[in-house]
N, C-alpha and C positions, 0 to 999 in steps of 0.2 A: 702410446697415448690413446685411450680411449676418447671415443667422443658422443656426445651424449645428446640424443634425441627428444628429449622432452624439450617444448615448448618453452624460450626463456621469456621475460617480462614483456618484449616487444608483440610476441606473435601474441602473449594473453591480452595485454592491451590493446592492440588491433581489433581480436575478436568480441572485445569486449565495450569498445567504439562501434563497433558495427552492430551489436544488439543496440547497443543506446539508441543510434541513430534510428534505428528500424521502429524501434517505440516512440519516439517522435513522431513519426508520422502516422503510428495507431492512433485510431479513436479510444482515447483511453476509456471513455465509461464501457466501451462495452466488448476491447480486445483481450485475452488473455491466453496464453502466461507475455508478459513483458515486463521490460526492465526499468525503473522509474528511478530519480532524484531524490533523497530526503532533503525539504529545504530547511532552515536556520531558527525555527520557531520558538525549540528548547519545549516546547507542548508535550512531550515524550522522551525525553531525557530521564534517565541514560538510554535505556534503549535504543532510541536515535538518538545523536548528538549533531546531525547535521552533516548534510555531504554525503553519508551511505547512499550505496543502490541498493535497490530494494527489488525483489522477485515479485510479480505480483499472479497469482493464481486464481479467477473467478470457479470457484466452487459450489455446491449447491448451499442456498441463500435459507433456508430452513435448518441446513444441519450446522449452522455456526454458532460459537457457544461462547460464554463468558471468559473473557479472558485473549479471545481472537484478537489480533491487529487487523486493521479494517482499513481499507480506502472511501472514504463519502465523498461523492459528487456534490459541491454546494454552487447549485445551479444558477442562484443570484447574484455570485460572489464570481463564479465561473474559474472556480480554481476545486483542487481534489484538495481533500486532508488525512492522514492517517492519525487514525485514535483507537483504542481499547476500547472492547465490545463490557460494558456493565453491568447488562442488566437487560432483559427480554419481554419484551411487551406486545400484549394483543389490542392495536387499536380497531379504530370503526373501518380502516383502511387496510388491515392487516395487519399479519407479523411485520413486528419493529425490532430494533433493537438500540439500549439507549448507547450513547458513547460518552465517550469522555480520555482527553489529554492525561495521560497519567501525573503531571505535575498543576495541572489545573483546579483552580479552585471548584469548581461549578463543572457540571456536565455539558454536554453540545445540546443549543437548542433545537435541530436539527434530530428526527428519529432518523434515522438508516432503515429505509425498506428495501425492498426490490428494485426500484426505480430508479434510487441513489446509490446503489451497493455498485464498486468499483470492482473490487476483488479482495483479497487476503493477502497483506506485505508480511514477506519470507527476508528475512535481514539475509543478506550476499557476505 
């Protein structure tokens, strides 16, 4: 009887509890790569549908492009959201970028600069 050395369910979910937990106690606006929650919103369905982790990668914030999944800081609201990069704008403030929920009617009032840019969600 052979026995077989790859990692079964227990050791990947171990490993994979212990990223979580380590992202928790990042600073999410401004750690990366770490491992985040998709929550319940349906904003991005299908693509999330809720419950996924999500990789998140901060990359350089000029080279992102239509079509990116995007983390925004909404610093009054004090929660992140991931939405779809739609559209690229140069305010008085600088590069923006607009967003928008892929199932949403309306875009996010919120531009995405540098400031609010979380990082790039990589679906797990």
């Amino acid at each position: 009887m052979e026995i077989s050395r790859k990692p079964g369910w227990p050791v990947k979910f171990a490993v994979l509890s212990l990223l979580v937990s380590t992202a928790v106690w990042a600073d999410v606006r401004r750690s990366a790569p770490l491992i985040m929650r998709v929550g319940y919103t349906g904003s991005m369905w299908p693509m999330f549908t809720g419950g996924e982790l999500v990789a998140v990668t901060k990359g350089n914030f000029a080279a992102l492009k239509i079509g990116d999944d995007v983390i925004i800081w909404h610093e009054g609201e004090q929660l992140s959201v991931i939405h779809r990069i739609i559209d690229k704008r140069v305010t008085r403030f600088g590069l923006g970028y607009v967003t928008k929920g892929i199932n949403n009617a309306e875009r996010d009032r919120v531009i995405l600069t540098a400031d609010n840019y979380v990082g790039t969600a990589v679906k797990l």
